[in-house]
N, C-alpha and C positions, 0 to 999 in steps of 0.2 A: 152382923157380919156380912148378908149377903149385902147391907146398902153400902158398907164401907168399898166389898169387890169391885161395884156397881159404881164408885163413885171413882174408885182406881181405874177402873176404865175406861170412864169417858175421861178423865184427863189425860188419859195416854192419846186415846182416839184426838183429843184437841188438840195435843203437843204434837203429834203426827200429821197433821194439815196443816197446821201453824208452818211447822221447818218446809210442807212440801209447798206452801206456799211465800214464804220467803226465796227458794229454791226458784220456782217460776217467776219471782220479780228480778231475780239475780239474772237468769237466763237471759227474760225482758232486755234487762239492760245494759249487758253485753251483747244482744244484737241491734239494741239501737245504733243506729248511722252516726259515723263519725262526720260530720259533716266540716270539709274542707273549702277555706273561702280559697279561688284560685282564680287568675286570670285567662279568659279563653283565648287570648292570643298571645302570649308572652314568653314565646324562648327566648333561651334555654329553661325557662325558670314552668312553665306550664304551657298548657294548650286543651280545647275539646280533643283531642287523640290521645291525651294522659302521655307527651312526650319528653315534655320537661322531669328535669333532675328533681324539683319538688313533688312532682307525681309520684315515682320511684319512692321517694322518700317519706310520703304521704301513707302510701302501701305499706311499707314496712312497720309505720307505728301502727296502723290498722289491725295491722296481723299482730304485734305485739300484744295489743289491749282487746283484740277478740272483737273487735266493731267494727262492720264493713264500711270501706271508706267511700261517701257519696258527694259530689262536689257539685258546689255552688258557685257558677261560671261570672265574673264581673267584668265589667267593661272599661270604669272607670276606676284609676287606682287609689286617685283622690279622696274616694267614697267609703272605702271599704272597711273601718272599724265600724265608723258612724252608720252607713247604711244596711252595711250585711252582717256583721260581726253584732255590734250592741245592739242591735233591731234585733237580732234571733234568728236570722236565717241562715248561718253557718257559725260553727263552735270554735274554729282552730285555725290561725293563717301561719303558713310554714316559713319564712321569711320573714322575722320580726326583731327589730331594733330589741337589747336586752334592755330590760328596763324601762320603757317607753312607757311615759307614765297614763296613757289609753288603757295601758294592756296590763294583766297579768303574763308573765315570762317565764321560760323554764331558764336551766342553763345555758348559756352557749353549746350547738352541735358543731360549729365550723368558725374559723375564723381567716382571714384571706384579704387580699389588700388590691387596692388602683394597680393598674399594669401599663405600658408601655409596649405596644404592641408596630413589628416594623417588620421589613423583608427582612430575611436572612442576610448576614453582612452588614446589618446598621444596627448597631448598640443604642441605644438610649437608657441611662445608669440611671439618671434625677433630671430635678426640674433646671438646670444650672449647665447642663451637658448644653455645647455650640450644638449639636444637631439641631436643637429645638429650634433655633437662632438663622439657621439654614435652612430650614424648613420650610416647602412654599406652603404647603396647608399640613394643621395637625385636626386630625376629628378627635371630638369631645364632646360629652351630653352637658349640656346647660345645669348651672343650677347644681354643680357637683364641685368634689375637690379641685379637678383639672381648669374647672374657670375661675375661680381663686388665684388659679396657680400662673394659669394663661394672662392672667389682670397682672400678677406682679412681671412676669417676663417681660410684659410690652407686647404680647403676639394676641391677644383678646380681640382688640379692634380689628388686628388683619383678618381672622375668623369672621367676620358677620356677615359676609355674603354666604357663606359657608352655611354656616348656624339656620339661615332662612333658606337653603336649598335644601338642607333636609326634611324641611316641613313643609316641602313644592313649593315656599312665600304664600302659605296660606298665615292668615292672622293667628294668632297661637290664645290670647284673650278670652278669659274664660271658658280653658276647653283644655280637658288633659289629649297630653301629645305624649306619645310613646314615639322616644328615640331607638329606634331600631340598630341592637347591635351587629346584628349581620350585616347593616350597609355600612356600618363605620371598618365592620374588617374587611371588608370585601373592598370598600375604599382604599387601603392599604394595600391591598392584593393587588387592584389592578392598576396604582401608581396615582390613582388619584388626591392618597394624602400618603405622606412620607412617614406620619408617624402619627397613632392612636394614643389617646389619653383615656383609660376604662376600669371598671371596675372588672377584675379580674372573673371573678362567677359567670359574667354576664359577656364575656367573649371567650372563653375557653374554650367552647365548643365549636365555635365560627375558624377558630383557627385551626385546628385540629382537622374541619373539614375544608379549607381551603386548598386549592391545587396549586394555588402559591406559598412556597412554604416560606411560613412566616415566623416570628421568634416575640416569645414576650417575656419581661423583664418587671420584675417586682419592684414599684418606687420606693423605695425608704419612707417609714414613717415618721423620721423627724422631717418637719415642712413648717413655714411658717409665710403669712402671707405681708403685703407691703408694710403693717401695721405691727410686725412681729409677731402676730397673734399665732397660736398654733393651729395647724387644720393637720389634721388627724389623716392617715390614706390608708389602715389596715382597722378593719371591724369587725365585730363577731357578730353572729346572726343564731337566734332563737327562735325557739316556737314563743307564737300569743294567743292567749284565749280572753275571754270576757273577764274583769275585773274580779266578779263575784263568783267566779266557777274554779273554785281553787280547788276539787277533787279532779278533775279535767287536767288542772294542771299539773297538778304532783303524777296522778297516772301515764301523762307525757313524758316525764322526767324519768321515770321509770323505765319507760317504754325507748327514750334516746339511750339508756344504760344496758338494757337489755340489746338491742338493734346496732350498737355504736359500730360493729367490724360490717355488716351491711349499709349502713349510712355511708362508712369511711369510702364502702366499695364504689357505692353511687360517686361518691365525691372524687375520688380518685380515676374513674372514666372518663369521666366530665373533663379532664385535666386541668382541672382548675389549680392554682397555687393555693396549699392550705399552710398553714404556720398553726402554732402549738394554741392550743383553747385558754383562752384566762374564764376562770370560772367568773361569780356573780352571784348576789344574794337577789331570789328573781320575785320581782314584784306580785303585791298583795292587793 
């Protein structure tokens, strides 16, 4: 009798540091670092002062999943699945194509489209509106829907002195170049281009802080370019983590459903144009 007490014992005593140490690996792992891949210079979207609407929004899922958010600043945007992301030095990029097949994906948090951005008193509806046509300069980032769109108008080539004064006519040849959306509204502002071609996210805030007050206008997403092909102008945007980190991502998912009237709040500051979320089966 007394070895059977004796033995009742220590398995209590073992199942009692067994749970309080499961308990301290749980802890562990809830204060490990969420670690945020972010660009250190890229408003609206980031910055080292945590100013961007993805910081905000960075924060909020942190606080969601109980892991302090620590971020891993990139220079180059080119790089960053490949060299920060799948290399192991940051877990999560806030800004991520749904489905992108690099990434594992959550659902869409936001979805939002190209904008047309001009002074007060000048409409721009689509690609087909005379303004465009009248217009001595339209700013636009390379390499997006707007030069697609700029190639079928006929107004592409007038842009190329244009397109190389944004970058001082330094060579652009292997070397990422950030089109800076505050000089394209600000171009707008001070009359140097009549009318903006932009992703809407990525000027919302420039307008907003303008002292010229300015007006943007959502292009329609039927578009199709000289070929008829379609080019798409309104997108959703996801969180991405590593392939293989599918507890990372579902806890994301969770944490955008949990957080979603704070996300919406960030996003609605910003005054960005949002339109309704299409969901998505998010990659494995």
């Amino acid at each position: 009798m007394k070895q059977r007490l004796l033995s009742t014992l220590l398995l209590v005593l073992l199942s009692g540091c067994q749970t309080a140490g499961n308990s301290g690996l749980a802890s562990l792992e809830s204060a490990k670092p969420l670690r945020v891949c972010a660009g250190e210079n890229e408003l609206p979207y980031s910055n080292r002062e945590r100013e961007g609407f993805e910081n905000a929004i960075a924060e909020e899922l942190g606080e969601a999943i109980k892991r302090p958010v620590e971020y891993v600043w990139w220079q180059d945007a080119r790089f960053v699945v490949r060299n920060y992301l799948n290399a192991g030095k940051c877990d999560v990029i806030i800004g991520a194509d749904p489905g992108d097949p690099r990434l594992a994906t959550t659902e869409p948090y936001y979805r939002s489209g190209y904008v047309f951005v001009t002074r007060q008193g000048m409409e721009v509806q689509d690609w087909d509106d005379p303004a465009l046509q009248q217009a001595e300069r339209i700013a636009f980032v390379p390499h997006s829907p707007a030069e697609v769109m700029l190639r079928k108008i006929g107004r592409y080539e007038d842009m190329f002195f244009y397109m190389n004064e944004l970058v001082d006519f330094e060579s652009r040849r292997n070397k990422y170049v950030r089109w800076d959306p505050a000089r394209l509204v600000g171009d707008v502002a001070s009359g140097k281009a009549q009318v903006a071609a932009m992703w809407g996210p990525s000027a919302a805030r420039f307008i907003k802080q303008s002292r010229q007050p300015l007006e943007m206008h959502l292009v329609p997403d039927r578009q199709s370019d000289r070929k008829g092909e379609a080019v798409p102008h309104h997108y959703s945007v996801a969180l991405g983590v590593r392939k293989d980190d599918e507890a990372l991502r579902r806890a994301l998912d969770k944490a955008l459903a949990q957080k979603r009237k704070e996300i919406e709040a960030i996003l609605k500051r910003e005054g960005m144009p949002l339109l309704p979320p299409r969901t998505q089966t998010a990659s494995h």
